[in-house]
C-alpha atoms as one frame of an Amber mdcrd trajectory, in Angstrom:
protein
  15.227  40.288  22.601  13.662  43.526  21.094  12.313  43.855  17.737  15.612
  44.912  16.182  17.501  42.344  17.471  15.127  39.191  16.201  16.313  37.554
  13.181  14.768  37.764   9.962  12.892  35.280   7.987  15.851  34.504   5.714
  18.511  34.668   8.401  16.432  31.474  10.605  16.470  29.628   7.271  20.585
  30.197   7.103  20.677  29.211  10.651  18.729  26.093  10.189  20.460  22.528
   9.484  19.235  21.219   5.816  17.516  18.103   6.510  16.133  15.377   3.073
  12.660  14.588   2.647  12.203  11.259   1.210   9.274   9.401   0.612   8.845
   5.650   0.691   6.085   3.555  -1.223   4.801   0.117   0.653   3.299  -1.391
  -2.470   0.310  -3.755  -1.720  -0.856  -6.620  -4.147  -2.449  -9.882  -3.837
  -1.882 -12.625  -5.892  -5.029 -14.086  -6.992  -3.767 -17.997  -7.727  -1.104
 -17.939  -4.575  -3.788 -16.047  -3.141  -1.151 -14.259  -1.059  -1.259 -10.839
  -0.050   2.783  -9.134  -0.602   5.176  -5.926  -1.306   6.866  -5.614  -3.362
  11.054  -4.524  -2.869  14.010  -3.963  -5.366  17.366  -3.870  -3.501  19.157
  -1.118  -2.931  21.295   0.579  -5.178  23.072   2.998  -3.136  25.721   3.497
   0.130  24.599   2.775   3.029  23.140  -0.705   2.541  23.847  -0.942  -1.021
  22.479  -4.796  -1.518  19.839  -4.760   1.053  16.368  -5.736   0.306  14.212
  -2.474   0.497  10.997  -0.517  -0.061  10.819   1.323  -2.998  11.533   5.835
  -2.292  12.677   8.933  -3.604  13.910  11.798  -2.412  11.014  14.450  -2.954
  12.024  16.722  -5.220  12.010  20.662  -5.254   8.775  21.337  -7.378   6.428
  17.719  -6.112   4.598  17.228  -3.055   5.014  14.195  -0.994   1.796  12.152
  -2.922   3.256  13.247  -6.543   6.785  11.369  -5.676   5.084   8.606  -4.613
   2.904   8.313  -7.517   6.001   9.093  -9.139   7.994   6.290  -8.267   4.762
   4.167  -8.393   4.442   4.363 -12.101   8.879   4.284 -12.603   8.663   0.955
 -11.186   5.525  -0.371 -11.824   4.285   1.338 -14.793   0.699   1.566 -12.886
  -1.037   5.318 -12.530  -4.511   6.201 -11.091  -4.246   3.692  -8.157  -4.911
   3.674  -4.701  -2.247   5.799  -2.701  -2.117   7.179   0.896  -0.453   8.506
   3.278   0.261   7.122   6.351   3.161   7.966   8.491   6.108   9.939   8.815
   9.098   9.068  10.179  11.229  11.590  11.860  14.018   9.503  14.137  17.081
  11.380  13.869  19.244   8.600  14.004  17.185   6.185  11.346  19.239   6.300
   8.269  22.830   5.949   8.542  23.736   8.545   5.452  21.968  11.406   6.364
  19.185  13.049   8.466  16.454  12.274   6.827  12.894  12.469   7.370  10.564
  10.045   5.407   6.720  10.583   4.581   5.273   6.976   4.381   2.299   5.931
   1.530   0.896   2.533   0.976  -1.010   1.728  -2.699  -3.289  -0.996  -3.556
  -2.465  -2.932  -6.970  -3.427  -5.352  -9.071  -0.445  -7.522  -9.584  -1.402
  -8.901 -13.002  -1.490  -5.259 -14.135   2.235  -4.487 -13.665   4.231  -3.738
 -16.087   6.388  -6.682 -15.943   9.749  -5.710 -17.927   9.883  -2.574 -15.715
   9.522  -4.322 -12.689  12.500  -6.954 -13.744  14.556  -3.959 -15.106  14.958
  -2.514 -11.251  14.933  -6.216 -10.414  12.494  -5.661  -7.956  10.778  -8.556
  -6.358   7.229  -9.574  -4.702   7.885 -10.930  -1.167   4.813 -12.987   1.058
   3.720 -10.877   3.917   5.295 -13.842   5.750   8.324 -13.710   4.142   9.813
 -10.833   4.014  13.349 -10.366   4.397  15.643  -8.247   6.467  15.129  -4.367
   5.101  17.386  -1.283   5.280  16.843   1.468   8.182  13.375   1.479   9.576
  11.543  -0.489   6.713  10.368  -3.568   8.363   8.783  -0.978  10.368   7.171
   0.735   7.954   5.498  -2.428   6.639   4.062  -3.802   9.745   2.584   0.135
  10.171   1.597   0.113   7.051  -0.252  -3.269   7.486  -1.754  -2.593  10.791
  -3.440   1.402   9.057  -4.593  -1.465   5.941  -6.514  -3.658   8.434  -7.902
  -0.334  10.154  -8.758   1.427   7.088 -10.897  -2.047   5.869 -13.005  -1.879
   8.926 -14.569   1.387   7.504 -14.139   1.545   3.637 -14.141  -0.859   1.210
 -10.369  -0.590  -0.684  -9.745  -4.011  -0.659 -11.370  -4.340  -3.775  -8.495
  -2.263  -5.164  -6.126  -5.161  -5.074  -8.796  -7.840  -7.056  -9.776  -8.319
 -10.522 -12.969  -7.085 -11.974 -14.841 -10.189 -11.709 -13.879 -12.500  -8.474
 -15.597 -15.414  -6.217 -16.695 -14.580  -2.492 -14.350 -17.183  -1.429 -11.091
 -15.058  -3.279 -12.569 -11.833  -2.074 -12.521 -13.770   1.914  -9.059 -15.176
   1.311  -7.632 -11.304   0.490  -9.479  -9.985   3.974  -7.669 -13.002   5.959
  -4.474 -12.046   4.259  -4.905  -8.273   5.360  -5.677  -9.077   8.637  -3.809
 -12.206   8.862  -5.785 -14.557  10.624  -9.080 -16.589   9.822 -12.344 -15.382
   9.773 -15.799 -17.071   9.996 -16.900 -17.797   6.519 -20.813 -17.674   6.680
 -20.321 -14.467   9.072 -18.274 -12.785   6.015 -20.674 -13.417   3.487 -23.531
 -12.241   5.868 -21.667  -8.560   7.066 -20.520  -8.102   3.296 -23.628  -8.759
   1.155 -25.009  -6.529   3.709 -23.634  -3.607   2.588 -25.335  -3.639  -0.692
 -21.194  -3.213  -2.648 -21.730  -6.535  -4.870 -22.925  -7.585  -7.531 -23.468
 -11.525  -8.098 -22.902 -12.028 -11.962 -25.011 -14.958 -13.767 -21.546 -17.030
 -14.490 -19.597 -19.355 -12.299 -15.762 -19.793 -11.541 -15.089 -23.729 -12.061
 -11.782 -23.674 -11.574 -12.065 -25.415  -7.995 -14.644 -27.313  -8.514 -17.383
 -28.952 -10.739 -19.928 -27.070  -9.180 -17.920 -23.755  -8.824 -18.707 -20.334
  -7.589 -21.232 -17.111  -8.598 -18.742 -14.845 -10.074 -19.263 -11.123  -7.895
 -18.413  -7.595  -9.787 -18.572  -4.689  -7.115 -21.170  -2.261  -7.560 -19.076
   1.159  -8.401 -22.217   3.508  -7.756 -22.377   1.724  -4.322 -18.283   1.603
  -3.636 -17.495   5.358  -4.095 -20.962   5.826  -1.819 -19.167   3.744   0.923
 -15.713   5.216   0.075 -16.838   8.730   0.740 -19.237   7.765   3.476 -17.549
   4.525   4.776 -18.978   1.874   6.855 -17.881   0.363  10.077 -17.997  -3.612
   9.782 -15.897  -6.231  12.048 -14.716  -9.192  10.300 -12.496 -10.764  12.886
């Protein structure tokens, strides 16, 4: 093909098939008196799979990028800004959702649970499920939460986000039930102290937690100087 036969810009976009960008949100929290790490889902509203347990998503619209629709929908369902969001997939399978061709960019986000705005969240009557529990999803969504799990117990190993999902002030025994709930399976006790005093990120506050016990348990604070230090720098600990 010579140079006056190739087609132009606008003629390969006419030629091309329009294809949706969506993006779907796996929303992390941890519930500090189950202490149970779950996502939350709001069933769908629309054909196909109208009923079906789901993850929350959008359809990205003309003038947002893929992180300001999921921050979008964040905040529409959850009321929560300003929290921890990332990308972490994309899933491109032609065949994945039944009503169109769509591609979806996958985040995950960190929250605190008892920072939700609640009437929101019961307005979409949207739900928290147990990692453990969750239910049958529409399309690919199962998927996306396992994937999204197995980047969460990656991404621990090297920066310290967990923190995201606790309270301000929190025991060393809470802060080593969330880490077996990311990675979902026990881990030595004394050897978690040891590997996470080590790295300097807590504080031990001169107040106890007696809520367990009569003796109870050094309340911790993480050091923030210290945390965005290991954030930007990261770290590269193994807890299992």
């Amino acid at each position: 093909m010579n140079a006056a036969q190739s087609p132009t810009h606008s003629e390969s976009y006419q030629e091309a098939t329009p294809i949706l960008v969506a993006v779907d949100n796996v929303i992390f929290g941890f519930d500090p008196d189950e202490e149970k790490l779950k996502v939350l889902l709001f069933k769908r509203q629309v054909a196909p799979q109208a009923g079906t347990w789901s993850l929350i998503g959008s359809f990205i619209q003309p003038q947002e990028s893929g992180v300001q629709a999921a921050a979008r929908i964040l905040q529409k369902f959850t009321g929560l800004d300003e929290v921890y969001l990332e990308q972490f997939h994309a899933y491109t399978q032609p065949s994945r959702d039944p009503g169109a061709r769509v591609i979806s960019i996958t985040y995950y986000s960190l929250i605190r649970i008892n920072e939700q705005n609640d009437e929101l969240v019961n307005t979409y009557q949207a739900r928290w499920f147990d990692l453990t529990d969750i239910p049958p999803l529409v399309v690919d969504h199962n998927h996306m939460v396992q994937d999204a799990l197995t980047h969460l117990q990656g991404k621990i190993k090297r920066k310290p986000i967990g923190f995201n999902l606790l309270p301000d002030e929190f025991t060393l025994p809470k802060l080593l039930k969330l880490y077996m709930e990311i990675y979902q399976a026990p881990i030595d006790d004394r050897n978690f102290r040891k590997k996470i005093l080590s790295t300097g990120i807590l504080d031990r506050l001169d107040k106890k937690d007696k809520s367990a016990s009569k003796k109870g348990a050094f309340l911790y604070q993480f050091n923030e100087e210290k945390y965005f230090s290991l954030v930007d720098d990261g770290y590269d600990i193994a807890f299992l």
